[in-house]
Residue, then its C-alpha position, 0 to 999 in steps of 0.5 A: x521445552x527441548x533445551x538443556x536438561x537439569x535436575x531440580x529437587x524440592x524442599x520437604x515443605x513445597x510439596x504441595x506446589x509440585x506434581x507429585x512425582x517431583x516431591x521426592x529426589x531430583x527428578x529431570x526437568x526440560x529448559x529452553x536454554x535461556x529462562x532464569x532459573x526463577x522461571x524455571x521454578x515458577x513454572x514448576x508450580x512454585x511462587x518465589x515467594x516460598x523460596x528460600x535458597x536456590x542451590x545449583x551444585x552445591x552453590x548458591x545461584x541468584x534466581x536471574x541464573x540461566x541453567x546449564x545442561x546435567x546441574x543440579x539444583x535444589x529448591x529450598x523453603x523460607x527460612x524461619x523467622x523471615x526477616x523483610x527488609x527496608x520497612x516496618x513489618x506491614x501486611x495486606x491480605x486479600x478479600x478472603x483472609x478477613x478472619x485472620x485478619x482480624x486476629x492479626x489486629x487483634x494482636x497489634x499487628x498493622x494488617x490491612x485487608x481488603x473486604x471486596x475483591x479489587x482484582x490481583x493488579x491492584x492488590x499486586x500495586x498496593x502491596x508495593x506502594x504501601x510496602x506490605x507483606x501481601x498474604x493470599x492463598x491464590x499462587x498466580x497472584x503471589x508470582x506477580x512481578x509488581x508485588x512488593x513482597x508476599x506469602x502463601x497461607x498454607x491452611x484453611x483454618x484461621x487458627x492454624x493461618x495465625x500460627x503460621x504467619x506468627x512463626x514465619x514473620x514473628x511480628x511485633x505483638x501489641x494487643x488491643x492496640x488496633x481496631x479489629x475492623x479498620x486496622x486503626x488505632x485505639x486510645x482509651x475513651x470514656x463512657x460519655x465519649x462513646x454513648x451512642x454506640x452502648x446499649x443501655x445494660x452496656x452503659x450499665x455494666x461496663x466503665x472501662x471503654x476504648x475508641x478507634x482514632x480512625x472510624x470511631x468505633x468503641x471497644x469494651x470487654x464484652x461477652x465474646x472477650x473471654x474468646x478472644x482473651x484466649x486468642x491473645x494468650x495463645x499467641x503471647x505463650x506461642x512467642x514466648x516459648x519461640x523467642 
């Protein structure tokens, strides 16, 4: 680009998306004198996904403004919580979020996931279709103009991925509620509705039973319940001392 010149500065918080020489101050950046200031910013390594305010001169701009030569503009983060308008909080995650995924169920909150890899365009299509949050950690497809609407996940570890969507978004929590495996929902069931599926030291041991109304599968508080109790009350304690 050999166009008009302007001066970009990033939040703190979207450092890892920028060379490092942008992280710090307003650093000069090269236009072509008609890209948005949204390509701008994309081009720079940013999903729009992660933006929050874009403030040229001290004024907020839309991200369809063309800059202008010696502007200013500084490159906000998402406010927190996040607010989606225009339906029910939903998300989608891509084939390698699975864990968190999981957990999200786990909590109640309605996340669909995708165990094979469909490709960007169509996780892009079903994310607007279905209206859901799309949550990934691959930059290119969060830029993709079809999506709905979408967050980058910022670490590896699925326990710190379930804080960060938590904080961000502060879903509605309802736990035991869904099917940690087809994100249905759950109604209680008896020991005789779920025979089939129960060991029989299980069909001895436990009287307390649930099934998902979607693939069928029985729920129970086994012995991996005392793990995934903690997961539920980190997240309940998280919540309350946020709200």
């Amino acid at each position: 680009m050999n166009g008009p010149e302007i001066h970009v500065e990033f939040a703190p918080g979207l450092g890892l998306f920028v060379p490092h020489t942008r992280r710090r101050g307003a650093t000069p950046v090269a236009t072509d004198g008609a890209s948005t200031l949204g390509h701008v910013v994309e081009s720079l390594g940013v999903p729009l996904t992660e933006v929050g305010a874009l403030v040229v001169d001290g004024s907020p701009m839309p991200v369809s403004h063309v800059p202008r030569a010696t502007e200013t503009v500084e490159v906000r983060a998402v406010e927190r919580p996040q607010r989606v308008p225009g339906a029910p909080l939903r998300f989608l995650l891509d084939v390698h979020l699975g864990t968190l995924a999981r957990r999200l169920r786990l909590l109640g909150v309605d996340a669909a996931y995708e165990s094979t890899d469909i490709g960007d365009p169509a996780l892009a299509a079903r994310s607007a279709a279905e209206r859901r949050v799309l949550l990934s950690r691959d930059r290119g497809l969060l830029r993709r103009r079809e999506l709905w609407a979408g967050a980058y996940v910022y670490s590896t570890r699925p326990d710190e991925q379930l804080t960060d969507v938590l904080d961000r978004f502060r879903p509605e929590l309802r736990p035991w509620t869904r099917c940690t495996t087809c994100n249905g929902l759950l109604r209680q069931a008896t020991k005789d509705e779920v025979a089939d599926q129960l060991a029989h030291g299980t069909q001895r041991t436990y009287d307390v039973f649930a099934q998902c109304r979607d693939c069928g599968r029985a729920y129970w508080k086994g012995a991996h319940h005392d793990q995934l109790e903690a997961i539920v009350e980190r997240a309940l304690t998280m919540r309350a001392q946020g709200s």
